[in-house]
TIKEVEX-80378 format. One record per residue (C-alpha): residue in one letter; x, y negated, z negated. Coordinates in steps of 0.25 Angstrom, whole numbers, plus 2048, in hexadecimal, padded with zeros to 3 digits. Layout:
N
  marti   px   py   pz
      A    X    Y    Z
...
***
This chain:
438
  marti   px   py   pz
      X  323  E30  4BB
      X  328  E40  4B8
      X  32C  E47  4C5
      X  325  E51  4C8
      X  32F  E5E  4C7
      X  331  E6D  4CA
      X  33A  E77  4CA
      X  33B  E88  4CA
      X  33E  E8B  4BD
      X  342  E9A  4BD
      X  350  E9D  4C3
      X  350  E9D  4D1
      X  352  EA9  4D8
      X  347  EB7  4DC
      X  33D  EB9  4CF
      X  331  EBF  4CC
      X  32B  EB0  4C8
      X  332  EA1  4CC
      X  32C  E95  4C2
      X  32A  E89  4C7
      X  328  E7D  4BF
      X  322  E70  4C1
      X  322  E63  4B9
      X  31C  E55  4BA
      X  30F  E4D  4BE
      X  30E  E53  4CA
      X  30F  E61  4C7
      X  301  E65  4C9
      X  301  E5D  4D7
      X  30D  E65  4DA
      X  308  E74  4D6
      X  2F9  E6F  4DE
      X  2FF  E6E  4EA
      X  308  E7A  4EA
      X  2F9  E83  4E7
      X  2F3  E7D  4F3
      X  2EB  E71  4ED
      X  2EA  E66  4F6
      X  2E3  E5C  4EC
      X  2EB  E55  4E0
      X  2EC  E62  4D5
      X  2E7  E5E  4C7
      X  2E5  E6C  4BE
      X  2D9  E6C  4B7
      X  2DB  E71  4A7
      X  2D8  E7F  4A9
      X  2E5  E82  4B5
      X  2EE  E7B  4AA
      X  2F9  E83  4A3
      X  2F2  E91  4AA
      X  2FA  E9A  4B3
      X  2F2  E9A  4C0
      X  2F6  EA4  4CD
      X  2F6  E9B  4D9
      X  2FB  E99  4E7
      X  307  E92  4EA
      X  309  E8A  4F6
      X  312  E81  4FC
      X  30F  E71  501
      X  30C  E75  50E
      X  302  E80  50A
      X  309  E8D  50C
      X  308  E98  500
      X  315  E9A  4F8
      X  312  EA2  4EC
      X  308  EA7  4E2
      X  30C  EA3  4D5
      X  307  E9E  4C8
      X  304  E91  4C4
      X  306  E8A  4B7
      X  301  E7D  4B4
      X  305  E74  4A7
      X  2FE  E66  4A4
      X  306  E5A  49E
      X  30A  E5A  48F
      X  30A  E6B  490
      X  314  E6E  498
      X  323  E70  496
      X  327  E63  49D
      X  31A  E5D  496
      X  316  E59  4A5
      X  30C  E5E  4AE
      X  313  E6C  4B2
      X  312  E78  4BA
      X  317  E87  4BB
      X  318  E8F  4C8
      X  31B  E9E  4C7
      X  31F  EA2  4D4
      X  324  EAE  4DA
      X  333  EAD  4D9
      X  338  EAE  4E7
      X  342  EA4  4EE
      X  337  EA0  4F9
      X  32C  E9E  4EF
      X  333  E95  4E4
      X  33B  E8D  4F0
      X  32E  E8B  4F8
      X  326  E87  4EC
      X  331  E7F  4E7
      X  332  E77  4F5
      X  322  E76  4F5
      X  324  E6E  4E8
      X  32F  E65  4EC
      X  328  E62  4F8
      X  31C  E5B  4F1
      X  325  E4D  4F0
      X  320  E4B  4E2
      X  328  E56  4DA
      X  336  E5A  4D9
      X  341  E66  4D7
      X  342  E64  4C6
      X  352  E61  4C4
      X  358  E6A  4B7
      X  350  E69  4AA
      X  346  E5E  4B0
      X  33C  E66  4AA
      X  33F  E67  49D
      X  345  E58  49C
      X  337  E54  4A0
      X  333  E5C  495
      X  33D  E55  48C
      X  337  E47  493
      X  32A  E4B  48E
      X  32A  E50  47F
      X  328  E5D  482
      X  335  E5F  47D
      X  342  E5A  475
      X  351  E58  47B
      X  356  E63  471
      X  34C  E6C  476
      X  350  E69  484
      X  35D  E6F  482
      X  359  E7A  47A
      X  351  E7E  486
      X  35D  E7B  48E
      X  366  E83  487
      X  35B  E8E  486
      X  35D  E8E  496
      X  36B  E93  495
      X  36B  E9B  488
      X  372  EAA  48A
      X  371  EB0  47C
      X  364  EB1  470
      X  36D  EA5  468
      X  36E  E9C  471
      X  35E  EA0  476
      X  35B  E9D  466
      X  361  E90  465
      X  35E  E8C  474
      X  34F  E8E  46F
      X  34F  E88  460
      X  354  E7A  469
      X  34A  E7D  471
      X  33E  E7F  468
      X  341  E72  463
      X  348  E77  454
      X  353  E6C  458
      X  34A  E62  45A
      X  341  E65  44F
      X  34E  E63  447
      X  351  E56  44D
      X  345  E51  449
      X  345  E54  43D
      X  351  E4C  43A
      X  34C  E41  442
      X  33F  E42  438
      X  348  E42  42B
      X  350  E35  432
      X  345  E2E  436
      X  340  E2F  427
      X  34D  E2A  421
      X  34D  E1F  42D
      X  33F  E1C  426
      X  343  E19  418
      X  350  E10  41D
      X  347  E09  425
      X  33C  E06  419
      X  349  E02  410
      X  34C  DF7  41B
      X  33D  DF0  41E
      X  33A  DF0  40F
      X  348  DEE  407
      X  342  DE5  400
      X  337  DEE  3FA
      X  340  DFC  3F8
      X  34E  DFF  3F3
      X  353  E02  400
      X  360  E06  3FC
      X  359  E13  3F2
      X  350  E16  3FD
      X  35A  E18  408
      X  362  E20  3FD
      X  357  E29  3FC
      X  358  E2E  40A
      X  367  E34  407
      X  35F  E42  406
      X  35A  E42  411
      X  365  E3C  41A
      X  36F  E48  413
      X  366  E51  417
      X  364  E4B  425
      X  373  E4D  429
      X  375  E5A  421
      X  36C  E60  42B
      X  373  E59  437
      X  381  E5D  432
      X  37D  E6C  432
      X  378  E69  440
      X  385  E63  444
      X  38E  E70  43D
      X  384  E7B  445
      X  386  E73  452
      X  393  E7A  457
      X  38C  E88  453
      X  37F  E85  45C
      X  387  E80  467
      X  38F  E8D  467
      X  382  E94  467
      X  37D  E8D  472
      X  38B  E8E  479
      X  38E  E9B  474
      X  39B  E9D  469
      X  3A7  E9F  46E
      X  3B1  EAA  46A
      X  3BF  EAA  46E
      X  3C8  EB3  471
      X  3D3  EB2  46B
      X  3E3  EB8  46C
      X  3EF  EBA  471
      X  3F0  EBD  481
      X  3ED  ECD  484
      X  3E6  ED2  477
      X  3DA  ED4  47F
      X  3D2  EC8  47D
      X  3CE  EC8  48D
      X  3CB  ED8  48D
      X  3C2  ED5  480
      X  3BA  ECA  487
      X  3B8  ED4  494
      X  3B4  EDE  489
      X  3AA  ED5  483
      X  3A6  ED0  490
      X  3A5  EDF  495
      X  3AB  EDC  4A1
      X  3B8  ED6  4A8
      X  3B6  EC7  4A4
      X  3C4  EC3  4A1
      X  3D1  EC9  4A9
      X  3DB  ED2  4A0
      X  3E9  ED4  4A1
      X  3F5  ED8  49A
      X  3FA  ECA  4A0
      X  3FE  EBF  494
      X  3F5  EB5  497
      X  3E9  EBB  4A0
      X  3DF  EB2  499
      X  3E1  EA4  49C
      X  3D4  E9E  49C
      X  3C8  EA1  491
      X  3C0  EAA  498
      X  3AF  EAA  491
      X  3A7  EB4  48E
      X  398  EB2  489
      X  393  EBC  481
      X  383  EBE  47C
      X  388  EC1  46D
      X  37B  EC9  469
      X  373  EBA  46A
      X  380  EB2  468
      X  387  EAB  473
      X  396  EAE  473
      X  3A1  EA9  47D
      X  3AE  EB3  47C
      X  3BB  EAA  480
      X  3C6  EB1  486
      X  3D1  EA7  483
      X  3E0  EA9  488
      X  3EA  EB2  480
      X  3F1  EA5  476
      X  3FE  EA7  478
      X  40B  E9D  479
      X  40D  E9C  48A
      X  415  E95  493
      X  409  E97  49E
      X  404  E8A  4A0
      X  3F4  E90  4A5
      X  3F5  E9A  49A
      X  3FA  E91  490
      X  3ED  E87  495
      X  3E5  E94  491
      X  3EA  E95  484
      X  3E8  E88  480
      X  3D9  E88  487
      X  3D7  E94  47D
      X  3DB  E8F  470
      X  3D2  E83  473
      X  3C7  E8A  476
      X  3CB  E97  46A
      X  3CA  E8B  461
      X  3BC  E86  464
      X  3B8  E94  465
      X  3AB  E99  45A
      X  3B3  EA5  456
      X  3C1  EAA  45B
      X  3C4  EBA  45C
      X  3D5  EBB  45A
      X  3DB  EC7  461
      X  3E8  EC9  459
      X  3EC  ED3  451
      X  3F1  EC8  448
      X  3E8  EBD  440
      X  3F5  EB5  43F
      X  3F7  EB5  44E
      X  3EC  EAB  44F
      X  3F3  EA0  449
      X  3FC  EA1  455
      X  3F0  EA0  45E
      X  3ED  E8F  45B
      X  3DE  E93  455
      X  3DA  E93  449
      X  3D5  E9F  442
      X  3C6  E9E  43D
      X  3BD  EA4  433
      X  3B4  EA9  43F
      X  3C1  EAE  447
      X  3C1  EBE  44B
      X  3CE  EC2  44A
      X  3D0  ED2  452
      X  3DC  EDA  456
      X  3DB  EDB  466
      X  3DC  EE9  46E
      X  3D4  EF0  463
      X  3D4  EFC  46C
      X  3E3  EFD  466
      X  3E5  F01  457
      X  3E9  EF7  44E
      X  3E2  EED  443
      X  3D1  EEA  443
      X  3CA  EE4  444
      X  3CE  EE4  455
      X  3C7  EE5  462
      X  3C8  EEA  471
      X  3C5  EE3  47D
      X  3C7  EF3  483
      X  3BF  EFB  47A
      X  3B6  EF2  472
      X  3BA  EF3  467
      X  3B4  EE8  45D
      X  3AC  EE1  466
      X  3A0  EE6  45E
      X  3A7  EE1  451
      X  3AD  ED5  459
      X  39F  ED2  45D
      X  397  ED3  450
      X  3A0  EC9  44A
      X  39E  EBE  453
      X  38E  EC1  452
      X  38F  EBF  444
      X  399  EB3  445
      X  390  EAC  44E
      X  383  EB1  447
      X  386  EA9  43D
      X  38A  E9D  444
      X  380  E9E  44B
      X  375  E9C  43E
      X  37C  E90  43B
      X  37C  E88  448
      X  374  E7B  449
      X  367  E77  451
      X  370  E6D  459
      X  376  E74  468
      X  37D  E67  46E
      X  386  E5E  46F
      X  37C  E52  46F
      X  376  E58  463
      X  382  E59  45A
      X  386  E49  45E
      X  378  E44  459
      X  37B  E4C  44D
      X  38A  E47  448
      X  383  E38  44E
      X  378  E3B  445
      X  383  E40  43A
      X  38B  E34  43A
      X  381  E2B  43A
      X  37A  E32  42C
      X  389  E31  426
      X  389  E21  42B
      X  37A  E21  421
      X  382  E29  418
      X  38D  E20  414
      X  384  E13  414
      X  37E  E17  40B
      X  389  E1E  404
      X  38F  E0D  405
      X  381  E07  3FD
      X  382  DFB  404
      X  37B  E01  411
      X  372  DFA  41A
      X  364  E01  41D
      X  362  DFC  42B
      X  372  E04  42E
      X  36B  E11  428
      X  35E  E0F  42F
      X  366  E0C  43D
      X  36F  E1A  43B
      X  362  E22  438
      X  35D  E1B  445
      X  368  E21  44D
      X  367  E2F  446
      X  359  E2F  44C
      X  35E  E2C  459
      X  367  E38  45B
      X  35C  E3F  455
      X  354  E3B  460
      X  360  E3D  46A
      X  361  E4C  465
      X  352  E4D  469
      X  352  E45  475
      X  34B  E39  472
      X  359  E2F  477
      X  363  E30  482
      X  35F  E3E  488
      X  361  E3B  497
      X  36F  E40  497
      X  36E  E4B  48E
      X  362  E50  497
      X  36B  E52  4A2
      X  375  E5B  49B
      X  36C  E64  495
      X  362  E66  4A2
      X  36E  E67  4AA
      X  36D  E76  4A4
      X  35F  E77  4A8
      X  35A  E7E  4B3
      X  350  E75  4BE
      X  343  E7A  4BB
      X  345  E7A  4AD
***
């Protein structure tokens, strides 16, 4: 049977209003007793899913609160259970007293993170791929990240998903046919007429896999780099950009020896400035540690912003130059060549600034549904085993039952992309991101 759970669900802390939730069998029983009732507390239709102003006392009798009580049958709440909302008045006493009332009642419990909307996810009332939408709309920082958070969340992924499953379960269909009667069809043209569809099938799951790293750096935010030899002022531009002392200047070779982060709200874009070490040959053993730490991490960078006064230096820096590569003359402040930039005055961060927005604009368009890890592995599985098809059927001599067993697996990492297999461990990854009462 369902534990019976509750939880606050507003940050802890003084507030104008605290929420808290309760989920389960016994959730009317529960919210009964703390109005006062003696007898068992069933709702009749007309209390149901209204916001009723009510007393609120504890298991011994004693008045804690005035509140709001909200009160949401089986099958129409978020957890698809019996549930209930109390809007209390946000003080310490008040939640911690009405919080102690209910895990004093012996037959509910303190929610652990995510438990309500796993039991959401246990009930239907919503999908795996929704679940981590919702969990990385919890922690989203800019309107990009909100966008995409909420497109998972509304179900566009899953609606997708489906949509394949519906196409392969089709295709599954006709193999199937061509194996009971083989007798009565050409089963060899009728599987040959399903080459269409299967094209079109892994088209649409190879322009997911290419728009995968582009979504996960939307989620995660892109990363720009950096990116000179030591004292050109990369650590003065990154304190510029972060309008304050982030990273330590000097006119010491080598002040910067680890990669020191900056996150930056791009106008909606998530962006991560990277401070990396001067490159440079060295003899220092910790410095040289950042060096090497820097190339690895310049090289993996989205886009990489060289301060040199020469393109031909960067060869000497071990990265190699890119399309999508900002190349400025450092301590613009000073004349010389343009385009430059100053970590002093500012100058170019408006310019430096509009080109990553509309680098990264256009990346953006051209991301994938997909956010995850998971999701890419059930994608390439899915891949290879439509290129296995492929080439069968490319040999002519090709049994149907193979193909039909490759379909079968296709639709179980569909369903594992949705939920339907294995979630148990993947469940405690994501709601580790959760908060309790939620």
């Amino acid at each position: 049977m369902s534990a019976t759970i509750f939880a606050l669900s507003t940050p802890p802390g003084i507030s104008a209003v605290a929420i808290i939730r309760i989920s389960g069998p016994d959730s009317f029983k529960a919210v009964g007793r703390l109005l006062g009732k003696k007898k068992p507390f069933k709702p009749v239709v007309s209390q149901i899913r209204k916001v009723h102003l009510r007393k609120i006392f504890s298991i011994e009798g004693r008045l804690l609160d005035r509140g709001l009580v909200i009160l949401f049958e089986k099958g129409r709440s978020f957890t698809g259970e019996d549930m209930a909302e109390l809007q209390l008045h946000g003080s310490h006493i008040v939640v911690g007293t009405v919080l102690e009332s209910l895990a004093g009642l012996g037959y509910a419990r303190l929610a652990k993170p995510g438990e309500f909307t796993k039991k959401a996810l246990e009930n239907n009332k919503i999908t795996l791929s929704e679940v981590e939408g919702l969990s990385d709309l919890l922690v989203a920082e800019t309107e990009a990240q909100q966008e995409q958070a909420l497109n998972i969340y509304s179900g566009s992924l899953s609606e997708k998903i489906n949509g394949w499953k519906e196409r392969t379960t089709k295709i599954l269909s006709v193999v199937e046919a061509s194996i009971d009667f083989s007798d009565e069809v050409d089963s060899y043209r009728l599987v040959n007429s399903l080459i269409h569809d299967l094209e079109i099938l892994e088209t649409e799951l190879i322009e997911e896999k290419e728009g995968f790293k582009l979504a996960e750096s939307i989620r995660g935010g892109f990363e720009v780099a950096l990116v000179g030899k030591p004292n050109v002022g990369k650590s003065t531009l990154l304190n510029g950009l972060a309008k304050r002392k982030l990273a330590i200047t000097s006119e010491i070779t080598g002040t910067t020896r680890d990669i020191i982060e900056l996150r930056y709200n791009l106008d909606g874009l998530p962006v991560t400035f990277l401070d990396t070490a001067g490159i440079r040959h060295t003899n220092d053993k910790i410095e040289k540690i950042g060096v090497i730490n820097s190339i690895d991490r310049v090289n993996n960078s989205d886009v990489r912003v060289f301060l040199t006064n020469d393109k031909e230096e960067i060869r000497s820096f071990g990265v190699k130059y890119l399309k999508s590569d900002i190349v400025l003359r450092p301590k613009g402040d000073l004349p010389g060549s343009e385009p430059s930039i100053s970590g002093k005055t500012g100058k170019g961060f408006e310019d430096l600034l509009r080109n990553l927005k509309k680098i990264f604009g256009d990346k953006v368009r051209k991301a994938s549904t997909i956010t995850r890890t998971r999701h890419l592995e059930k994608i390439v599985s899915s891949l290879d085993h439509l290129r296995t098809i492929r080439v069968y059927m490319e040999e002519k001599n090709y049994e149907n039952e193979i193909i039909a067993e490759e379909l079968r697996t296709i639709l179980r990492n569909f369903d594992g992309l949705l939920g339907g297999v294995n979630t148990e461990e993947i469940l405690g990854e994501i709601f580790t991101s959760f908060c309790i009462g939620k």
